[in-house]
ZAVOKOL-202848 format. One record per residue (C-alpha): residue in one letter; residue number from 1; x, y, z. Coordinates in steps of 0.2 Angstrom, whole numbers, padded with zeros to 4 digits, m for minus. Layout:
<zazas>
rest,nr,u,v,w
a,NUM,X,Y,Z
...
</zazas>
This chain:
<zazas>
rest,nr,u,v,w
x,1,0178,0744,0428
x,2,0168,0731,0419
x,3,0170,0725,0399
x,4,0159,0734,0388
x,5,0158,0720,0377
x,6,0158,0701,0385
x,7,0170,0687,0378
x,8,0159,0673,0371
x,9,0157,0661,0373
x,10,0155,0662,0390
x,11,0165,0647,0398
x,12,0178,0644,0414
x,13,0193,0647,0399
x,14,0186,0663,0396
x,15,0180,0668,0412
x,16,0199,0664,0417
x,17,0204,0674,0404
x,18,0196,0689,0409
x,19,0200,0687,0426
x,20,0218,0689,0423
x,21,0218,0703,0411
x,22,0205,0713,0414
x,23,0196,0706,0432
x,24,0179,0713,0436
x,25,0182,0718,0453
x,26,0199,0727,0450
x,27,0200,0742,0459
x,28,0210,0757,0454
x,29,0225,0761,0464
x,30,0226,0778,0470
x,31,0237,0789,0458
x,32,0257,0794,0464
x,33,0261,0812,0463
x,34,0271,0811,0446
x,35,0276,0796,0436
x,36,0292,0796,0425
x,37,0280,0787,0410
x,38,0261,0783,0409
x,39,0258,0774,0395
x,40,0244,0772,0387
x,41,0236,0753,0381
x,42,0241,0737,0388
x,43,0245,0726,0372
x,44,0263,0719,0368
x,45,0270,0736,0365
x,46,0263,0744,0381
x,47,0268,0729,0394
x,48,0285,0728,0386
x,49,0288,0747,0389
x,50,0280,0747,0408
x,51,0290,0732,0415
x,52,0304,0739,0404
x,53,0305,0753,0413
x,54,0299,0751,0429
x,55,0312,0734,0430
x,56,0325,0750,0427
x,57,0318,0759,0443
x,58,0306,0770,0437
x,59,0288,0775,0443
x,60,0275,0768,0430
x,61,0256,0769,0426
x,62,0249,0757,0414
x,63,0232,0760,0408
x,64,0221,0749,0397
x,65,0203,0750,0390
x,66,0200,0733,0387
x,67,0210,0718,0389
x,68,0227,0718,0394
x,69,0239,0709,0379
x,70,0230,0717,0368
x,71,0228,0709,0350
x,72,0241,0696,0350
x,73,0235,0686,0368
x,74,0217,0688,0365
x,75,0214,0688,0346
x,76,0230,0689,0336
x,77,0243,0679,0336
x,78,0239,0664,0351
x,79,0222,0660,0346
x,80,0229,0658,0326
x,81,0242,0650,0329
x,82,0232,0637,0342
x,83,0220,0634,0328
x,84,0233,0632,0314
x,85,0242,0618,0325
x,86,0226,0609,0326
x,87,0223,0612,0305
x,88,0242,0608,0303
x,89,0237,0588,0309
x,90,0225,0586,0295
x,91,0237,0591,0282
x,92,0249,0578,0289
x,93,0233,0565,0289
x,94,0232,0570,0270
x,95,0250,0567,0266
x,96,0251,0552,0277
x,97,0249,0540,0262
x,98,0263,0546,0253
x,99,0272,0541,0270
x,100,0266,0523,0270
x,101,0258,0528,0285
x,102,0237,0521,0283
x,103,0226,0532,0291
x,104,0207,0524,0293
x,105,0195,0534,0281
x,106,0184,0548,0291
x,107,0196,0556,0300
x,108,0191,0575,0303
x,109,0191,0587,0316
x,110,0181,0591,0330
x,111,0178,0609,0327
x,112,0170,0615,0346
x,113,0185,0605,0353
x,114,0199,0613,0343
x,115,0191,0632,0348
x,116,0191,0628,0365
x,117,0208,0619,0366
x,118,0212,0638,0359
x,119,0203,0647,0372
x,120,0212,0635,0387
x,121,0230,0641,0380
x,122,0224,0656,0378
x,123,0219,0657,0397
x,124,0235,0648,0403
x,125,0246,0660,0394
x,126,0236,0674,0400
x,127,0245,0675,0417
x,128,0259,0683,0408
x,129,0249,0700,0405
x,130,0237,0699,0420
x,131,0235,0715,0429
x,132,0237,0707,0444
x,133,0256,0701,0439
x,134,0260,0718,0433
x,135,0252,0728,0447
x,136,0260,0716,0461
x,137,0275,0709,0456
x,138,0282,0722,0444
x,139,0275,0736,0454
x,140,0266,0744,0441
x,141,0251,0755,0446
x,142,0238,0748,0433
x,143,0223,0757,0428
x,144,0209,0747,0417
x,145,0195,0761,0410
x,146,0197,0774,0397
x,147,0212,0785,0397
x,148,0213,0802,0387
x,149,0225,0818,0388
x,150,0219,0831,0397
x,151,0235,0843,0398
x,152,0253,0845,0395
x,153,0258,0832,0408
x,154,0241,0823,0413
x,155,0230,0809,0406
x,156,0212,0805,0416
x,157,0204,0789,0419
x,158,0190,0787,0424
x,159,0190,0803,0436
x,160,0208,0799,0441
x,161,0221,0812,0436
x,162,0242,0804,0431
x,163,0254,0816,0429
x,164,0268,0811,0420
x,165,0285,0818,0413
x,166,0285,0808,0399
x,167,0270,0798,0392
x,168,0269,0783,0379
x,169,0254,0778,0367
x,170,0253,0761,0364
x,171,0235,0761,0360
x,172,0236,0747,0346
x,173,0225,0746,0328
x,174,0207,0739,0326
x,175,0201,0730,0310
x,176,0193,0738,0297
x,177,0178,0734,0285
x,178,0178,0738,0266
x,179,0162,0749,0262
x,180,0154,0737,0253
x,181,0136,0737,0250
x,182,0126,0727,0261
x,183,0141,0719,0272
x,184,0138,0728,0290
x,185,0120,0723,0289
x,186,0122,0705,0284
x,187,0135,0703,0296
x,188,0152,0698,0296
x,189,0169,0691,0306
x,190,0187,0697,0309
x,191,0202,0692,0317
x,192,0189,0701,0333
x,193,0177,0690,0332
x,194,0181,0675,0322
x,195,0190,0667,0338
x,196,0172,0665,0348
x,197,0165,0655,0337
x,198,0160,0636,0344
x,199,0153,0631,0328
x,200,0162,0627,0312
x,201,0154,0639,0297
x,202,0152,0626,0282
x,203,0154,0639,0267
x,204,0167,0651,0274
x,205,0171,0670,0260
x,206,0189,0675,0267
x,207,0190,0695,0261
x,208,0208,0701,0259
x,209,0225,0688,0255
x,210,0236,0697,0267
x,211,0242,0685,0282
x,212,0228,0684,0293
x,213,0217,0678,0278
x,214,0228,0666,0270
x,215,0233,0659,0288
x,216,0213,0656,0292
x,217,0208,0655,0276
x,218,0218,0640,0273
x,219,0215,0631,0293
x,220,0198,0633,0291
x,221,0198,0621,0275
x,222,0209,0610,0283
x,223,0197,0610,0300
x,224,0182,0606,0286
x,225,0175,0620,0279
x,226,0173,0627,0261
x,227,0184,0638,0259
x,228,0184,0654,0247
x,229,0199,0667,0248
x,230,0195,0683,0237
x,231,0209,0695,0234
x,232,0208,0711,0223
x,233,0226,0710,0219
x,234,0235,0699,0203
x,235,0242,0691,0220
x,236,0240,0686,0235
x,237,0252,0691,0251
x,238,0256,0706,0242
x,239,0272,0711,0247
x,240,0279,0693,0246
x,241,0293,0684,0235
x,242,0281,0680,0219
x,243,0289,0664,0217
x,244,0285,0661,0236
x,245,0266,0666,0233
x,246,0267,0654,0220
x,247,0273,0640,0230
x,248,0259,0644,0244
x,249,0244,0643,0230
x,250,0249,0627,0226
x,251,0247,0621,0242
x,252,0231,0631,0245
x,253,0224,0621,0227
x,254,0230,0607,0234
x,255,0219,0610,0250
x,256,0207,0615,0240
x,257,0205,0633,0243
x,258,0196,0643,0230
x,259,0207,0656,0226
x,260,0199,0669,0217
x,261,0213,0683,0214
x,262,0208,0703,0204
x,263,0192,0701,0212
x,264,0183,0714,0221
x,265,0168,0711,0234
x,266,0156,0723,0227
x,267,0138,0719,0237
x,268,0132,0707,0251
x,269,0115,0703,0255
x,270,0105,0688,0264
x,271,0099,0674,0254
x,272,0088,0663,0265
x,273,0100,0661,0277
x,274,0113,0661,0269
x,275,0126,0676,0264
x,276,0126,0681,0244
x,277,0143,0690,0239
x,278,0141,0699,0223
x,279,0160,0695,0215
x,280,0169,0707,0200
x,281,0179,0693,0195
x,282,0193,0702,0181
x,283,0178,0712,0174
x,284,0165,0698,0177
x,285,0151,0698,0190
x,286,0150,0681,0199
x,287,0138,0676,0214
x,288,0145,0666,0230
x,289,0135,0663,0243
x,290,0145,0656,0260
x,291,0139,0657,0278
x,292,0151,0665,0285
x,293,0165,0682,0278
x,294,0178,0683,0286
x,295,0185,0702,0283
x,296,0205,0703,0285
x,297,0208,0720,0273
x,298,0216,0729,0285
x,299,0220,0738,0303
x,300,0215,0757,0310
x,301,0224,0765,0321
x,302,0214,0767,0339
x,303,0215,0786,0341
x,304,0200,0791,0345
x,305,0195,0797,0362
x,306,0212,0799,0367
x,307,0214,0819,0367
x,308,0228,0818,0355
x,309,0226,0836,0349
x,310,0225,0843,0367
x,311,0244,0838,0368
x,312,0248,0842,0350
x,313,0254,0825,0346
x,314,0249,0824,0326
x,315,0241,0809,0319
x,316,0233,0805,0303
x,317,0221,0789,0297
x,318,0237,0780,0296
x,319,0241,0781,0316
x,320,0251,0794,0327
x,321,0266,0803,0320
x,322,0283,0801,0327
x,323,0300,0803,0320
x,324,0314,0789,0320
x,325,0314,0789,0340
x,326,0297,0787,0339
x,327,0295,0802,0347
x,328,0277,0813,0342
x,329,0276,0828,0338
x,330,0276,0833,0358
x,331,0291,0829,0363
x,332,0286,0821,0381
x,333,0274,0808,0372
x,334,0280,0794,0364
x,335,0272,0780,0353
x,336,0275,0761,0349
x,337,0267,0747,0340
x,338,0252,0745,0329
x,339,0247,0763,0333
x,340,0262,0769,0323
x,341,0271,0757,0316
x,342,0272,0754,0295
x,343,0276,0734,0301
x,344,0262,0728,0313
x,345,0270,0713,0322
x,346,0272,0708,0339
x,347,0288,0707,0339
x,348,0291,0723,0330
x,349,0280,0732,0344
x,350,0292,0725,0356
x,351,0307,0731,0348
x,352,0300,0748,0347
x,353,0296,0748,0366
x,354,0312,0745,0370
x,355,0319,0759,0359
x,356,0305,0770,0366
x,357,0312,0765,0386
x,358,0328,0772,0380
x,359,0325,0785,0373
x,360,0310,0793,0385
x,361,0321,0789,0402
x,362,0338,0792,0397
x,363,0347,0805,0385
x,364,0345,0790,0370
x,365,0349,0788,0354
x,366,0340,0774,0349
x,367,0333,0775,0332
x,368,0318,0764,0326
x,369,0328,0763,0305
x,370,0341,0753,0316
x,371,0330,0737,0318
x,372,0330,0723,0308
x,373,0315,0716,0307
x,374,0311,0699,0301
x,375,0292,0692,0299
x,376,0283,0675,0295
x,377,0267,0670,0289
x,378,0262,0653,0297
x,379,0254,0646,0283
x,380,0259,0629,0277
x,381,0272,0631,0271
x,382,0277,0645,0281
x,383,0283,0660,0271
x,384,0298,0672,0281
x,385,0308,0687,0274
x,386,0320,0699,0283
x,387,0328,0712,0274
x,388,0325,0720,0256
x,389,0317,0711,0240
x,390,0324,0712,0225
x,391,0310,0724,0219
x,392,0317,0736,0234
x,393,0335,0734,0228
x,394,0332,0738,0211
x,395,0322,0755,0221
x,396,0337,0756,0229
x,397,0349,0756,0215
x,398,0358,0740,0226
x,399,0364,0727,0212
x,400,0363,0709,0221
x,401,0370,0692,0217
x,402,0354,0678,0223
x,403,0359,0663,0228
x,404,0341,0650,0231
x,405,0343,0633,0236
x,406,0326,0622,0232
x,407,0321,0608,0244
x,408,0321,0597,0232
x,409,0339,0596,0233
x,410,0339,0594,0254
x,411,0341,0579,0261
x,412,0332,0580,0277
x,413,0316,0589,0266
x,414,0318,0574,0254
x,415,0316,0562,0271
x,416,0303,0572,0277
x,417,0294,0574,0260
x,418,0294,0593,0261
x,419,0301,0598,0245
x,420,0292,0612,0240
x,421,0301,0629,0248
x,422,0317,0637,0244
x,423,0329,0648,0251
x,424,0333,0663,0243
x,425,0346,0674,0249
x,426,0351,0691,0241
x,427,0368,0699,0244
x,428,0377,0713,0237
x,429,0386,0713,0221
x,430,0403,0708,0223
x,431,0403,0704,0243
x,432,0396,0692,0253
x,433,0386,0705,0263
x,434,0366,0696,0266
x,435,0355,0711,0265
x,436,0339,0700,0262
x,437,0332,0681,0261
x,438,0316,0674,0259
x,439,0314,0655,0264
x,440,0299,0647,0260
x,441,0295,0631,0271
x,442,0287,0621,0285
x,443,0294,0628,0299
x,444,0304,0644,0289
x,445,0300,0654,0305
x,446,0311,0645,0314
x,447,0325,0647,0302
x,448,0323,0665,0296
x,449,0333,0670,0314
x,450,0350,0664,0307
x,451,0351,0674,0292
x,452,0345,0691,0304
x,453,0356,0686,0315
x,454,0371,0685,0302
x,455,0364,0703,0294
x,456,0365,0712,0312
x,457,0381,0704,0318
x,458,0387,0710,0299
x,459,0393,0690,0295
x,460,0392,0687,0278
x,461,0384,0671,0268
x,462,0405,0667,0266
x,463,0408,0664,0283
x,464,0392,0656,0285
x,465,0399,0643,0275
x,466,0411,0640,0287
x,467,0398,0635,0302
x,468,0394,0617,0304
x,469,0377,0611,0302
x,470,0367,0595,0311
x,471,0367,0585,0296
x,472,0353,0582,0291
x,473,0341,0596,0294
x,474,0334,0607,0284
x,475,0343,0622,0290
x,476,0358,0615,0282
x,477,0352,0624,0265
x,478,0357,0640,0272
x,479,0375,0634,0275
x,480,0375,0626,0255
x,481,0372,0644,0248
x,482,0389,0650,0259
x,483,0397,0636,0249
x,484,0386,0641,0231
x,485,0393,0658,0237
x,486,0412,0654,0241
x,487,0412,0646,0223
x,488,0408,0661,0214
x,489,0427,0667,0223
x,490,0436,0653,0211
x,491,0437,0663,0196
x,492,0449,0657,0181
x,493,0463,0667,0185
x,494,0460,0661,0205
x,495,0457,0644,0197
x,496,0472,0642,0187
x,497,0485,0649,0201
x,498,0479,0632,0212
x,499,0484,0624,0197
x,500,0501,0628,0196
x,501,0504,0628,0213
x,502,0497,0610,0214
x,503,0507,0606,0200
x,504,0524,0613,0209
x,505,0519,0602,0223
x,506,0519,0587,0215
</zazas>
């Protein structure tokens, strides 16, 4: 079944692309009797949950739409981070001064050759999720056309009827649009579309400071253009550390992102070829006009079309409802990732596959509350959290101690001349039990796994005082708050008995 909709431009990295994952000349394969699971939609949460459980023995149908990989491979989280390395070489041009390091004046990026550096990784990494891997070396019966529930224990494509004993919907989210005057007809990107582009937009409105607009919003200013974030709320990366926000606008000032925060997009209209964005700036009205708007406000769960209510599986504007084993409310049928899921990651879509394998194959137990579930925003610095904030604790009723160590007071951030960023790490009151840390730096992503790994192996920040760190990296911060933690233990009383015992020893 052919695309709908081509991907542009319309190049041999692309072309590759599709080949793999969602070739033109695929044929269909004819249909088994029953499968254990059919699952419907091929992005991260789909592939993991078909070579899950056909790697386990059972008979699988995988059935995608579109493109198989779904957001993250084909506009989500290779083609940003492809982007954001190439941004990334121009921040260290900027800085490269301060490191007695002379760069020759001029240097900038070559904006057609960055996209399509993107689109070749894009294509090499591809093969991963190609039908023709799943279909012939995981022995997975892959269907690409449009899938829908027909009856208690069958879903159609394209004429071609699955049965199944137990079915999965992993049918992903879609970005949304505000309904703002003017927009749809004056045209406008997302995280859909923006990846096609060959041609760097001089004047550049980002619509929404979650992560996919702070991420782009602040490569494209490094890659050249004027950039323009516009967020209705007092701050941006809402549900973020404040003091970690803070640290982040800093460095967007310093790249010279316009930042404008309580401000609403309220009309857009053409302007002589130009966009005009009429701004509500804290009660205000303010003019903008850009050549490109990049919307990132939100997802929307892809329910449509699926024949959801012919099965009674319940779903709402918010996606498909499912209970802690991300069961629906049909208790053959299943969901994972972005169709369902409060977090929409990647790697939270995989962790939910998994959980859904168990559960849909074997008598399970596996419960989605279990998980815990880290996340990053790949600006720079990076910001990543895991666990609760202290706004959530205080919900909670949890009284925490916080322990941050800044940068500033690393050695191997000094050497490196990375000194903004902190980590922070919350435990609870009276033990040394890590129920959240937010660290804000450079690679912070990389560093945010020791601290999950600590809370789900139930080690806490005392013993992690105890594990020898490479001296000197920046990781080493997190093994200085186990020793800021171990010396809140020495109390007076604790204090004075060393003391006298030191003194006996004399």
């Amino acid at each position: 079944m052919a695309l709908s909709e081509p991907v542009l431009p319309a190049d041999d990295h692309n072309a590759e692309l599709v080949g793999n994952v969602h070739p033109e000349n695929w044929k269909n394969p004819e249909p088994a009797s029953r499968y254990n699971l059919v699952v419907l939609g091929a992005g991260t949460a789909g592939l993991v949950t078909a070579a899950g459980a056909a790697g386990l023995g059972a008979k699988v149908a995988l059935v995608e739409r579109r493109l198989m990989g779904g957001d993250c491979l084909n506009v989500g989280c290779v083609p940003s981070k492809c982007i954001i390395r190439s941004s990334r070489v121009l921040g260290d041009i900027r800085e490269a001064e301060a490191l007695g390091v002379r760069v020759p004046p001029g240097s900038q990026a070559d904006f057609a050759r960055v996209m399509e550096r993107m689109r070749k990784i894009r294509a090499r990494i591809s093969h991963h999720d190609s039908a023709k891997r799943f279909q012939e070396e995981l022995g997975i019966d892959v269907f690409l056309g449009d899938g829908r529930f027909t009856g208690p224990d069958t879903v159609e494509v394209d004429g071609q009827v699955l049965r199944f004993r137990k079915a999965v919907i992993a049918t992903g989210a879609r970005a949304t649009r505000p309904p703002v005057e003017g927009l749809e007809e004056t045209g406008y990107l997302t995280n859909e579309t923006v990846f096609s582009l060959t041609e760097r937009p001089a004047r550049l409105a980002v619509i929404g400071g979650g992560p996919i607009g702070c991420e782009l919003a602040q490569a494209f200013r490094r890659l050249g253009s004027e950039v323009t974030l516009i967020e209705m709320g007092a701050q941006f990366l809402a549900r973020e550390d404040p003091d970690a926000a803070r640290i982040l606008l800093e460095s967007f000032e310093r790249d010279g992102v316009r930042v404008l925060l309580e401000t609403a997009l309220k009309k857009v209209e053409s302007a002589g070829g130009a966009k005009r964005l009429t701004l509500d700036r804290m009660g205000q009205a303010e003019t903008l006009e850009v050549d490109e708007i990049l919307v990132g406000v939100g997802r929307a769960p892809n329910v449509e079309g699926l024949g959801l209510e012919a099965v009674g599986v319940k779903f709402d504007r918010n996606g498909v409802e499912v209970n802690d084993k991300l069961q629906t409310t049909n208790p053959r049928i299943f969901a994972a990732g972005d169709i369902c899921l409060r977090y929409k990651f990647t790697h939270t879509a995989d962790f939910a596959a998994r959980i859904v394998i168990q559960n849909a194959l074997f008598p399970g137990s596996k419960s989605l509350s279990s998980l815990t579930i880290p996340w990053c925003t790949y600006t720079d610095p990076e910001i990543a959290h895991v666990g609760l904030y202290e706004r959530d604790a205080r919900e909670k009723g949890i009284a925490l101690d916080t322990f941050i160590r800044p940068f500033k007071e690393v050695d191997r951030a000094i050497a490196e001349g990375e000194e903004e960023g902190f980590v922070k790490i919350h435990v609870r009151k009276g033990s040394d039990e890590i129920v959240g840390a937010t660290i804000v730096a450079r690679h912070a992503g990389e560093m945010i796994s020791e601290l999950t790994l600590a809370m789900v192996g139930k080690i806490g920040l005392g013993k992690i005082a105890a594990v020898i760190h490479p001296y000197p990296t920046q990781a080493e911060a997190i093994r200085q708050l186990g020793d800021a933690y171990n010396r809140t233990r020495l109390t007076p009383f604790v204090k004075g008995l060393f003391a006298r015992w030191l003194a006996w020893t004399r």
